[in-house]
Biopython code that builds the backbone (N, CA, C, O; Angstrom):
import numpy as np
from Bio.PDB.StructureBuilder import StructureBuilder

atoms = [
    (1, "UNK", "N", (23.084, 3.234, 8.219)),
    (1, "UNK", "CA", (21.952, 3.299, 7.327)),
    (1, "UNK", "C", (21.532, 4.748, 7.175)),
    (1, "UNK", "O", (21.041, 5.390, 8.104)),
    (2, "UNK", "N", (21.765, 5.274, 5.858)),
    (2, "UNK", "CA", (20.792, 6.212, 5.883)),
    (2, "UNK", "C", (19.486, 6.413, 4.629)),
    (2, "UNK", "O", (19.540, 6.234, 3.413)),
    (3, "UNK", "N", (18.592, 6.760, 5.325)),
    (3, "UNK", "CA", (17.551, 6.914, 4.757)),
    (3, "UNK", "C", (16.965, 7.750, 3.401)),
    (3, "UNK", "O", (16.313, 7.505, 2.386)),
    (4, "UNK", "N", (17.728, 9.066, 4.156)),
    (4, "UNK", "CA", (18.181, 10.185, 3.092)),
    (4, "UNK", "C", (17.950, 10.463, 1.882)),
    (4, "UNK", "O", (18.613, 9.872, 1.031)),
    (5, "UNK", "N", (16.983, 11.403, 1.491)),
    (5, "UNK", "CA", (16.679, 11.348, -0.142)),
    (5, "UNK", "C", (15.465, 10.583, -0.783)),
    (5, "UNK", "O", (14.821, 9.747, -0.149)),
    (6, "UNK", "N", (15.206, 10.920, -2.054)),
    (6, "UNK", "CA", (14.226, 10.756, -2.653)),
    (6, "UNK", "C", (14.147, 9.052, -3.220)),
    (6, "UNK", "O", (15.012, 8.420, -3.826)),
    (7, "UNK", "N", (12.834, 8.632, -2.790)),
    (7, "UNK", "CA", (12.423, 7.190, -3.347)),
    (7, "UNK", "C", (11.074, 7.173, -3.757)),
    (7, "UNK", "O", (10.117, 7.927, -3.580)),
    (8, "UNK", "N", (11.311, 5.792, -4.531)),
    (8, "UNK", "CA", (9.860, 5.585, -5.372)),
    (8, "UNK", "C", (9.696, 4.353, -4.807)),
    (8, "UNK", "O", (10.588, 3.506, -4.749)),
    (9, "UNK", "N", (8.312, 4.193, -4.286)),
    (9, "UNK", "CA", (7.702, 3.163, -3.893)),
    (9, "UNK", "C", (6.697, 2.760, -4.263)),
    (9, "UNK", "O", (5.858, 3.631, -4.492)),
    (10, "UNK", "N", (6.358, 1.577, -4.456)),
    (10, "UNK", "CA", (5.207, 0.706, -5.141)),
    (10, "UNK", "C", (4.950, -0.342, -3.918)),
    (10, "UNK", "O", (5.614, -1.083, -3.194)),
    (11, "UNK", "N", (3.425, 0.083, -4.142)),
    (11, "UNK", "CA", (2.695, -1.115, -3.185)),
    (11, "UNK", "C", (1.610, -1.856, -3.860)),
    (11, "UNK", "O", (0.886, -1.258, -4.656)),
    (12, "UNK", "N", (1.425, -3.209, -3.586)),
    (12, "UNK", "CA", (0.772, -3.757, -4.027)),
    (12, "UNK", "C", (-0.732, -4.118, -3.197)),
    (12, "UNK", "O", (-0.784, -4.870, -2.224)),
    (13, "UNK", "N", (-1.775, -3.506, -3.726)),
    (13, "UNK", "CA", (-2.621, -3.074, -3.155)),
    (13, "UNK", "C", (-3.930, -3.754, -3.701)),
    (13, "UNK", "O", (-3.999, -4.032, -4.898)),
    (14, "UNK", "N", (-5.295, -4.111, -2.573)),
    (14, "UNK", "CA", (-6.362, -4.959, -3.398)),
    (14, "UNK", "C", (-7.113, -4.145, -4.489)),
    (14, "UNK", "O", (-7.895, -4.769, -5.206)),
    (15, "UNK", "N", (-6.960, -2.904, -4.667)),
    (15, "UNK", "CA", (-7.017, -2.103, -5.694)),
    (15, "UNK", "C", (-5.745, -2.166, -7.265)),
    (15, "UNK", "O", (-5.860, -1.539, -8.318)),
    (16, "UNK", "N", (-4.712, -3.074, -6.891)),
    (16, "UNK", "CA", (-3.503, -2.817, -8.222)),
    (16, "UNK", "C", (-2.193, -2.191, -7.331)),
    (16, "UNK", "O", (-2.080, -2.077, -6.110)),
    (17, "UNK", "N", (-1.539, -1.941, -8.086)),
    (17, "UNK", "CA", (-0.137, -1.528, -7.687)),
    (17, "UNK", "C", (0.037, 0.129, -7.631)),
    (17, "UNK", "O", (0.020, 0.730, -8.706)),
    (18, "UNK", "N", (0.172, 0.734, -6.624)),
    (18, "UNK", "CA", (0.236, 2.043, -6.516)),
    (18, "UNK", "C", (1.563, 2.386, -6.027)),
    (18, "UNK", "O", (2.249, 1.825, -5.172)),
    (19, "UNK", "N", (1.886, 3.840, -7.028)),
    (19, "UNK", "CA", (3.311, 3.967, -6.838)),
    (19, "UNK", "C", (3.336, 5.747, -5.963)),
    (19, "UNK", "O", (2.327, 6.449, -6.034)),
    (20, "UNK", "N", (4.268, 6.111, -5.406)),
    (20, "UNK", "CA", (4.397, 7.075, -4.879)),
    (20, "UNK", "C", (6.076, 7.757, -4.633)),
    (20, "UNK", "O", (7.052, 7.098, -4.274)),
    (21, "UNK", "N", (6.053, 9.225, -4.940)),
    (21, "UNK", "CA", (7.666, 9.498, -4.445)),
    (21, "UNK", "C", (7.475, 9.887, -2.738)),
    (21, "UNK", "O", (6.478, 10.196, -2.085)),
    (22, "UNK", "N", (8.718, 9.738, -2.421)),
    (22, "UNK", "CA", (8.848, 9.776, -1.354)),
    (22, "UNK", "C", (9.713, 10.554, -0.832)),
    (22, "UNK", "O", (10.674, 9.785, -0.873)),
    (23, "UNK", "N", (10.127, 11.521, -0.358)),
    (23, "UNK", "CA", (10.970, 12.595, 0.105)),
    (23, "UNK", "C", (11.533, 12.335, 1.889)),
    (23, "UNK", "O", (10.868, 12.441, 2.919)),
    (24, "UNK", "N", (12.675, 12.048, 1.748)),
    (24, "UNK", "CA", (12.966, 11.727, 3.683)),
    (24, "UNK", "C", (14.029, 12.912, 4.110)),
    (24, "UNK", "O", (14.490, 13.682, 3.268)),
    (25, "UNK", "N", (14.271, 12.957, 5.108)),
    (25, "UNK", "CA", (15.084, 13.698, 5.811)),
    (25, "UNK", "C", (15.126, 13.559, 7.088)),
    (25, "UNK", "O", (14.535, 14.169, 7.979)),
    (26, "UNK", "N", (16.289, 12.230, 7.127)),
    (26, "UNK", "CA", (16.444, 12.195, 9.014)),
    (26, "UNK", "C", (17.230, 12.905, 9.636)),
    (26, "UNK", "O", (18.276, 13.471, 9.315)),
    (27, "UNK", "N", (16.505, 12.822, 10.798)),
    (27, "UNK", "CA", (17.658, 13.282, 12.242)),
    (27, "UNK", "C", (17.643, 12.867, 13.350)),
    (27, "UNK", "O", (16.714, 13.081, 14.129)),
    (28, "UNK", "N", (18.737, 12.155, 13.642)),
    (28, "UNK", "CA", (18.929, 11.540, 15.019)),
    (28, "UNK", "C", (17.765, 10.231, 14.826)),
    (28, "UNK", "O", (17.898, 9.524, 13.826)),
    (29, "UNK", "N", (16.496, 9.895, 15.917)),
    (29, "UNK", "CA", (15.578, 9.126, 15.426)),
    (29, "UNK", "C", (14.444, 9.135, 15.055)),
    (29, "UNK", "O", (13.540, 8.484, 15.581)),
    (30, "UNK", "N", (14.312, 10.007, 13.924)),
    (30, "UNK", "CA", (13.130, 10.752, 13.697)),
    (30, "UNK", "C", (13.684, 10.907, 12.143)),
    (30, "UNK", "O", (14.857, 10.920, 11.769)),
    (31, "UNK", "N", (12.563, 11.012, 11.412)),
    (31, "UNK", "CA", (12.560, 11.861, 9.798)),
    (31, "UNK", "C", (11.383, 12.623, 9.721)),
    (31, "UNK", "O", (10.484, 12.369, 10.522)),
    (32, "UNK", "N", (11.263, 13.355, 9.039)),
    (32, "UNK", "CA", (10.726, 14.351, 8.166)),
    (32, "UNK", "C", (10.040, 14.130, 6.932)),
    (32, "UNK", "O", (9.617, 12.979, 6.823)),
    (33, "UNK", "N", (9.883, 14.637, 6.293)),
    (33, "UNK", "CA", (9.278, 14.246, 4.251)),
    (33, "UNK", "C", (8.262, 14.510, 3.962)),
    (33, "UNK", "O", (7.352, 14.622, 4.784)),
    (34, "UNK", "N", (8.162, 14.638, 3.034)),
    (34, "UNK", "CA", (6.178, 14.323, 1.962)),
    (34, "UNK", "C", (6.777, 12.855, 0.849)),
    (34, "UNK", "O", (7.781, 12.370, 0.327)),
    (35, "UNK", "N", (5.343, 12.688, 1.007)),
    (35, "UNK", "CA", (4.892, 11.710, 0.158)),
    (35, "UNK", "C", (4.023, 12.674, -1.253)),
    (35, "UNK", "O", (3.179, 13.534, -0.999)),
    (36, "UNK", "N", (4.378, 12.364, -2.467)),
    (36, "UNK", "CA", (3.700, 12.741, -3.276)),
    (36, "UNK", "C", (3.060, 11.554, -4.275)),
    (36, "UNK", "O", (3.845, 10.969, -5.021)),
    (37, "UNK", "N", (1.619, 11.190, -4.293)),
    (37, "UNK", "CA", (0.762, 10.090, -5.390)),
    (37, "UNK", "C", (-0.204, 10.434, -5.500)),
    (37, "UNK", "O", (-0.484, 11.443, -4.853)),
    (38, "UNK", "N", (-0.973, 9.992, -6.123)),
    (38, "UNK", "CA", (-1.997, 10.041, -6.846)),
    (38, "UNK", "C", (-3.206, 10.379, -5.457)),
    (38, "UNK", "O", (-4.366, 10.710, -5.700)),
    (39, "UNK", "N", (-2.830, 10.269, -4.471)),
    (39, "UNK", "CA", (-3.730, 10.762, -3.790)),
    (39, "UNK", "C", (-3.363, 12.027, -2.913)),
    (39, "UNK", "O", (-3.770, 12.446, -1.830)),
    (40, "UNK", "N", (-2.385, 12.480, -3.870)),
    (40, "UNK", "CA", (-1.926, 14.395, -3.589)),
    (40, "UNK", "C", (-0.651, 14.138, -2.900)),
    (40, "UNK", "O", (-0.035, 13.073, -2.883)),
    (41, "UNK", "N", (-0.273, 15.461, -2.227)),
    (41, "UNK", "CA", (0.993, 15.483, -1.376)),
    (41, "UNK", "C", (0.519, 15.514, 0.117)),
    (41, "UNK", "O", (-0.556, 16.042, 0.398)),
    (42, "UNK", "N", (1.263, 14.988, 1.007)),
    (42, "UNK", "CA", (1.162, 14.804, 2.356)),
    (42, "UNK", "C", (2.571, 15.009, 2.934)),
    (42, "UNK", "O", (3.555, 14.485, 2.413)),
    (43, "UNK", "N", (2.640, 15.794, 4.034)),
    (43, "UNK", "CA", (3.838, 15.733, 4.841)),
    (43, "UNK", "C", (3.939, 14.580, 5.789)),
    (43, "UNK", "O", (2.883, 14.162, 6.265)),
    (44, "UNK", "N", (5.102, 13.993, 6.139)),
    (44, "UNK", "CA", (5.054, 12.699, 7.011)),
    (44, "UNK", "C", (5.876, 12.760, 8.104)),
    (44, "UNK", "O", (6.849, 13.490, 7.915)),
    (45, "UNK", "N", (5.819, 12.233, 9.207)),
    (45, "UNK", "CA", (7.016, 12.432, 9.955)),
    (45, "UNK", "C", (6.819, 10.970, 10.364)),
    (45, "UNK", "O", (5.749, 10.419, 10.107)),
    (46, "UNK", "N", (8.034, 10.168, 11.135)),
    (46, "UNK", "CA", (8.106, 9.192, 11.557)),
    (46, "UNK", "C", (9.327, 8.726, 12.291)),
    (46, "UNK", "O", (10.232, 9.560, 12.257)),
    (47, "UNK", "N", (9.579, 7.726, 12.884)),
    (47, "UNK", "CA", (10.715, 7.453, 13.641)),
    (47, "UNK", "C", (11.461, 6.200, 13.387)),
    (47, "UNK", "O", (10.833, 5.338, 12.772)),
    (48, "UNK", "N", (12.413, 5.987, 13.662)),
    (48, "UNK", "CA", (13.657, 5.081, 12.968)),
    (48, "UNK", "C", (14.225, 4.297, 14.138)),
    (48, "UNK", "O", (14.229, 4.548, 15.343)),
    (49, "UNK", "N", (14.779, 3.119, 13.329)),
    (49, "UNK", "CA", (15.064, 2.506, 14.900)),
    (49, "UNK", "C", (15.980, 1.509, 13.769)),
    (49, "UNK", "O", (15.493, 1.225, 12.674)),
    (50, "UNK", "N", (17.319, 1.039, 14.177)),
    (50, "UNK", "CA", (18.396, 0.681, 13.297)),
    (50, "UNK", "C", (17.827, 1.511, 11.482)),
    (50, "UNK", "O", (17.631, 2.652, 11.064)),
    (51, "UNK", "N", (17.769, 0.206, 10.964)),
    (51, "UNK", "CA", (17.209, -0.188, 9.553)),
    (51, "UNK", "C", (15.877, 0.289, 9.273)),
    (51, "UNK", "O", (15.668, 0.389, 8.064)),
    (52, "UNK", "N", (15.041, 0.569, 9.915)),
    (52, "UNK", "CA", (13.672, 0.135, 9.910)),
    (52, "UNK", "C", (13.023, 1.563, 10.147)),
    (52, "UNK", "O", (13.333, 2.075, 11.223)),
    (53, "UNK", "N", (12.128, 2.336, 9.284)),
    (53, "UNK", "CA", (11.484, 3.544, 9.695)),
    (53, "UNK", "C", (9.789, 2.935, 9.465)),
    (53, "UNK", "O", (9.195, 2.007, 8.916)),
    (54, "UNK", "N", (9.561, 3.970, 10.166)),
    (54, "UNK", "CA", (7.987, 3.555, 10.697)),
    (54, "UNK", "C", (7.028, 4.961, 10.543)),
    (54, "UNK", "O", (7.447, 6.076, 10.856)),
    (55, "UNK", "N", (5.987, 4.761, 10.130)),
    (55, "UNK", "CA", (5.299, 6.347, 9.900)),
    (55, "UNK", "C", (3.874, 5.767, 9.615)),
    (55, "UNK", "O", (3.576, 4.598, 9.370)),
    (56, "UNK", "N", (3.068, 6.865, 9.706)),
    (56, "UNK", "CA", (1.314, 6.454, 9.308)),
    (56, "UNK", "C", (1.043, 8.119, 8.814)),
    (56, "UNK", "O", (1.618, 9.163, 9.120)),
    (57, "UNK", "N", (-0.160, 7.802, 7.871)),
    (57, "UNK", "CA", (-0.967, 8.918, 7.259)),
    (57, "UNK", "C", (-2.046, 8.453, 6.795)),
    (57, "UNK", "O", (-2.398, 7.404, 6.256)),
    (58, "UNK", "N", (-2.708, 9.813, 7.219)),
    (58, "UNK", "CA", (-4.257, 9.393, 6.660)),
    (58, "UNK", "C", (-4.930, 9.961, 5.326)),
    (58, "UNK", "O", (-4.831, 11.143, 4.998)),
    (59, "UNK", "N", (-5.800, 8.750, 4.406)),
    (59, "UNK", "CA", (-5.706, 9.449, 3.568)),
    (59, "UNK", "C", (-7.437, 9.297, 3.346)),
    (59, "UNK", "O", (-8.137, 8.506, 3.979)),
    (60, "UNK", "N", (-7.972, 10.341, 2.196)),
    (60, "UNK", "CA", (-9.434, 9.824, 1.954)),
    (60, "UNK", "C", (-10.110, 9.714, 0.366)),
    (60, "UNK", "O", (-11.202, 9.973, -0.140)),
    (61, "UNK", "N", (-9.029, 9.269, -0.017)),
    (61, "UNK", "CA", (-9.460, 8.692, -1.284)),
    (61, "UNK", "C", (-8.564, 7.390, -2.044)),
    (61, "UNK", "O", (-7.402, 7.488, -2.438)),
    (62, "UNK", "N", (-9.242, 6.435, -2.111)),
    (62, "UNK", "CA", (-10.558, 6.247, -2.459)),
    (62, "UNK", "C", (-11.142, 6.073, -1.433)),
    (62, "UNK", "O", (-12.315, 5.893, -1.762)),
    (63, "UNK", "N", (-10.987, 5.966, 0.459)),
    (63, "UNK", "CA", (-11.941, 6.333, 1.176)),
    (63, "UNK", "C", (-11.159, 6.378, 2.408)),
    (63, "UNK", "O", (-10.013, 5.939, 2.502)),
    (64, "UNK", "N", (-11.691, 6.816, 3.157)),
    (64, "UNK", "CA", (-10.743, 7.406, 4.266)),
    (64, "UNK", "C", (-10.270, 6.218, 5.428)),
    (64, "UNK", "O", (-10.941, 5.342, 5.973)),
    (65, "UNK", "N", (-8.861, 6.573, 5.556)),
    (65, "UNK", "CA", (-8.553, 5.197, 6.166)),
    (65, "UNK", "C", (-7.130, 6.079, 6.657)),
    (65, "UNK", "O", (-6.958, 7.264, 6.372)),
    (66, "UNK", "N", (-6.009, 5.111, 7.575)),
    (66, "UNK", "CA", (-4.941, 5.456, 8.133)),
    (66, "UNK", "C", (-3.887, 4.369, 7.309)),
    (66, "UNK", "O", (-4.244, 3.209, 7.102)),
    (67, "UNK", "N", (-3.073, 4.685, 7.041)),
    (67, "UNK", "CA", (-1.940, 3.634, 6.551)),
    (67, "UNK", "C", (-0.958, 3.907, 7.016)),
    (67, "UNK", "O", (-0.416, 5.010, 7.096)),
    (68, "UNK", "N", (-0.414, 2.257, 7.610)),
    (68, "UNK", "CA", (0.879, 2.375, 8.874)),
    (68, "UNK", "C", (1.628, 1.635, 8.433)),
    (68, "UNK", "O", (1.577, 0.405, 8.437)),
    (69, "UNK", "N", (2.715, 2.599, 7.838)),
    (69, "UNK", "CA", (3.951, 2.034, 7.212)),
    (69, "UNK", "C", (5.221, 1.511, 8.100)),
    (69, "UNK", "O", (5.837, 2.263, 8.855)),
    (70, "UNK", "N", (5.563, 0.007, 7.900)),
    (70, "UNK", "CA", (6.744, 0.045, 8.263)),
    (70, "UNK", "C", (7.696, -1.084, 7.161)),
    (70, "UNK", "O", (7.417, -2.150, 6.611)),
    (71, "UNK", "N", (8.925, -0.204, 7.201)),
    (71, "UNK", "CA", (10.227, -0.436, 6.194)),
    (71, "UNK", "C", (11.181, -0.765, 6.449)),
    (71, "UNK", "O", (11.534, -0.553, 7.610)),
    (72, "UNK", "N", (11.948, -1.328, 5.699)),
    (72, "UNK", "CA", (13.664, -1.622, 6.063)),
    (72, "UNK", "C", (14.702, -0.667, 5.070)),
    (72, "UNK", "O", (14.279, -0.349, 3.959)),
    (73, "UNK", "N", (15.504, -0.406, 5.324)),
    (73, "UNK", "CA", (16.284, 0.331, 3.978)),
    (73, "UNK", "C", (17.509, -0.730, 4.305)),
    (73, "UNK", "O", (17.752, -1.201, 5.416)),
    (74, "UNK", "N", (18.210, -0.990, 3.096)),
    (74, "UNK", "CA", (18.867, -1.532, 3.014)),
    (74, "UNK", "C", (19.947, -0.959, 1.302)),
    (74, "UNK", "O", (19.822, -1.348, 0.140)),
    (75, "UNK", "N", (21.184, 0.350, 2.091)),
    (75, "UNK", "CA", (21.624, 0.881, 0.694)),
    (75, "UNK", "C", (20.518, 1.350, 0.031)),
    (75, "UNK", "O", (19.618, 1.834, 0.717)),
    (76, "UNK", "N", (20.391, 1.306, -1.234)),
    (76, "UNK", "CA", (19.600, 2.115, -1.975)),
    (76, "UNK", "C", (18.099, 1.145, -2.239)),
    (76, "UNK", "O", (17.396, 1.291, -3.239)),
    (77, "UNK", "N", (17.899, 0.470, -1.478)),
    (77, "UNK", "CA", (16.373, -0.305, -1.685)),
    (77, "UNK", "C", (15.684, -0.204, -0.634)),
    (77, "UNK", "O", (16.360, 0.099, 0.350)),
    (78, "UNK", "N", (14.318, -0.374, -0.405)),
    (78, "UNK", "CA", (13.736, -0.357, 1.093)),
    (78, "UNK", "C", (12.320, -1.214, 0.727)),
    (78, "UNK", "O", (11.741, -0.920, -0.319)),
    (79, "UNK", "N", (11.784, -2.248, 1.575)),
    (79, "UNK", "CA", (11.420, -3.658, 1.793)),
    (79, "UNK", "C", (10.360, -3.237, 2.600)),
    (79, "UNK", "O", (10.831, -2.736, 3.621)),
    (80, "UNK", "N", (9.159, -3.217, 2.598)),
    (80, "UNK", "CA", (8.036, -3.500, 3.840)),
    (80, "UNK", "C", (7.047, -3.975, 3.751)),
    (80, "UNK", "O", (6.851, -4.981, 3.070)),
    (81, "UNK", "N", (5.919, -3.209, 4.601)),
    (81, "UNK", "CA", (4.527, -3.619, 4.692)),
    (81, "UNK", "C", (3.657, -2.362, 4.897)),
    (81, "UNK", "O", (4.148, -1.584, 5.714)),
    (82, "UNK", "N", (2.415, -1.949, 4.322)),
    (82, "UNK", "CA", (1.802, -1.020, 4.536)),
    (82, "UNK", "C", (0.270, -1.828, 4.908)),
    (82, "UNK", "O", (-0.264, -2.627, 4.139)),
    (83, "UNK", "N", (-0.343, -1.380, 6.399)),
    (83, "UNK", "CA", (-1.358, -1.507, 7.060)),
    (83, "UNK", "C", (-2.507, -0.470, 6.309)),
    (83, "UNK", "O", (-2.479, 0.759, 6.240)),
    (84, "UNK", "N", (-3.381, -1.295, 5.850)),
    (84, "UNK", "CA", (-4.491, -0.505, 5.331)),
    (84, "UNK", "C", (-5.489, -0.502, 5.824)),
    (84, "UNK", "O", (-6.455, -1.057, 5.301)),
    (85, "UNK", "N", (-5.561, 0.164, 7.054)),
    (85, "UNK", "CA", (-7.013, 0.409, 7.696)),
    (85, "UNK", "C", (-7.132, -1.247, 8.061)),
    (85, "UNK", "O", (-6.312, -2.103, 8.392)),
    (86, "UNK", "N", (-8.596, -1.234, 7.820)),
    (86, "UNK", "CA", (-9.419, -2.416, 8.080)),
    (86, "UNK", "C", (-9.309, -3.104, 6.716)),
    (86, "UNK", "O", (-10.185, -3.961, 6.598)),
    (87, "UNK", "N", (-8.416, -2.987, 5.528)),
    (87, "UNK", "CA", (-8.303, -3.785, 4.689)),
    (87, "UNK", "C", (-7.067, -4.323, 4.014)),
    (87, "UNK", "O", (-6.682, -4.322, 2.845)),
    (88, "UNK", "N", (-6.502, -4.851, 5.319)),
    (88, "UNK", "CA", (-5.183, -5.859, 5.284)),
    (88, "UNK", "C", (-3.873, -5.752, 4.962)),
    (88, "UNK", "O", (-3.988, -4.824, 4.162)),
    (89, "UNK", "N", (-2.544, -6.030, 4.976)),
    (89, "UNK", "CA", (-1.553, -5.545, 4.931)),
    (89, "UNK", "C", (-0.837, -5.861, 3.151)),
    (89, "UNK", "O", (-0.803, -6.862, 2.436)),
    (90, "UNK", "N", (-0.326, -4.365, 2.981)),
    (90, "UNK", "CA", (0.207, -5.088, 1.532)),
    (90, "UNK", "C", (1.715, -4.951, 1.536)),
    (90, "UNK", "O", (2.325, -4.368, 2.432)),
    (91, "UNK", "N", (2.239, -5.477, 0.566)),
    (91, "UNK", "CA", (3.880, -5.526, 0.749)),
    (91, "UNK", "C", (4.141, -3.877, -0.019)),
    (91, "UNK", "O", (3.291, -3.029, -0.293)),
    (92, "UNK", "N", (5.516, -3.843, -0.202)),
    (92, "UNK", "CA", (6.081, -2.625, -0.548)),
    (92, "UNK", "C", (7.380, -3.204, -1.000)),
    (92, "UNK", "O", (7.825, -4.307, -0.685)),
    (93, "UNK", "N", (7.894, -2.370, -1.729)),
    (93, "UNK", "CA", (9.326, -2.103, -2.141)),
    (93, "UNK", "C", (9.473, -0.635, -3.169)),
    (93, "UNK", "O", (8.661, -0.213, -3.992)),
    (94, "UNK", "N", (10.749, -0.096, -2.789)),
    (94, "UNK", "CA", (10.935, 1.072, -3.234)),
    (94, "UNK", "C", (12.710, 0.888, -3.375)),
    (94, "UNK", "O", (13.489, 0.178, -2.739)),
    (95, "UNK", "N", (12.969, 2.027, -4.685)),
    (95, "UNK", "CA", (14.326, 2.156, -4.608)),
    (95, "UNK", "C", (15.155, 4.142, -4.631)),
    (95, "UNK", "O", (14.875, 5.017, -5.450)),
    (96, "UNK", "N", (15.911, 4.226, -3.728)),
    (96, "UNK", "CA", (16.192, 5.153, -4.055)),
    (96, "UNK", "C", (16.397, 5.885, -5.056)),
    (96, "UNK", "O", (17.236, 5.397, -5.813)),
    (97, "UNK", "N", (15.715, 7.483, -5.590)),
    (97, "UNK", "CA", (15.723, 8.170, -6.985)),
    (97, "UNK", "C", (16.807, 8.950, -7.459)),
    (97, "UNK", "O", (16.754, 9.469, -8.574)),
]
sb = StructureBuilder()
sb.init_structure("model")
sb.init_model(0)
sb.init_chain("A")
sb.init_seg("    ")
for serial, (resi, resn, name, xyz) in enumerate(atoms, 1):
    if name == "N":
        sb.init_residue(resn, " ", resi, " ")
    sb.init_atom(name, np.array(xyz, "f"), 0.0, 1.0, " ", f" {name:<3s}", serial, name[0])
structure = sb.get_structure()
């Protein structure tokens, strides 16, 4: 599996569907990246384990909260769930750009 490279992800959120690029760069069990959306650019780091990368960032708009991502990649698609603070988990899917 590699992770590798630029994706677009959409989450479905109690606010609507929010989309974001995504920039990775693994090594060994760990990646690297920014996230770039509508709520600016952020650098990310996170860790990998088979299929599955895992990462959190905090953001404060529309209000400040932590979101704890975890994914599957599978080839050029990737499948998850993003933890929104104290306001519940939403799904995800993204495809490599």
């Amino acid at each position: 599996m590699s992770a590798d490279g630029n994706w677009k992800i959409t989450m479905n959120t109690p606010m609507g569907a929010r989309t974001m690029d995504v920039a990775i760069a693994t090594s060994s069990d760990a990646f690297g990246g920014k996230i770039d959306s509508e709520m600016g650019t952020q650098e990310l780091t996170g860790k990998i384990d088979g299929d599955t990368l895992t990462w959190s960032t905090d953001i404060t708009n529309p209000m400040p909260m932590t979101l704890e991502f975890t994914v599957k990649v599978d080839g050029d698609k990737m499948t998850g769930k993003c933890k929104l603070g104290t306001f519940g988990i939403s799904d995800l899917a993204g495809e490599r750009a």
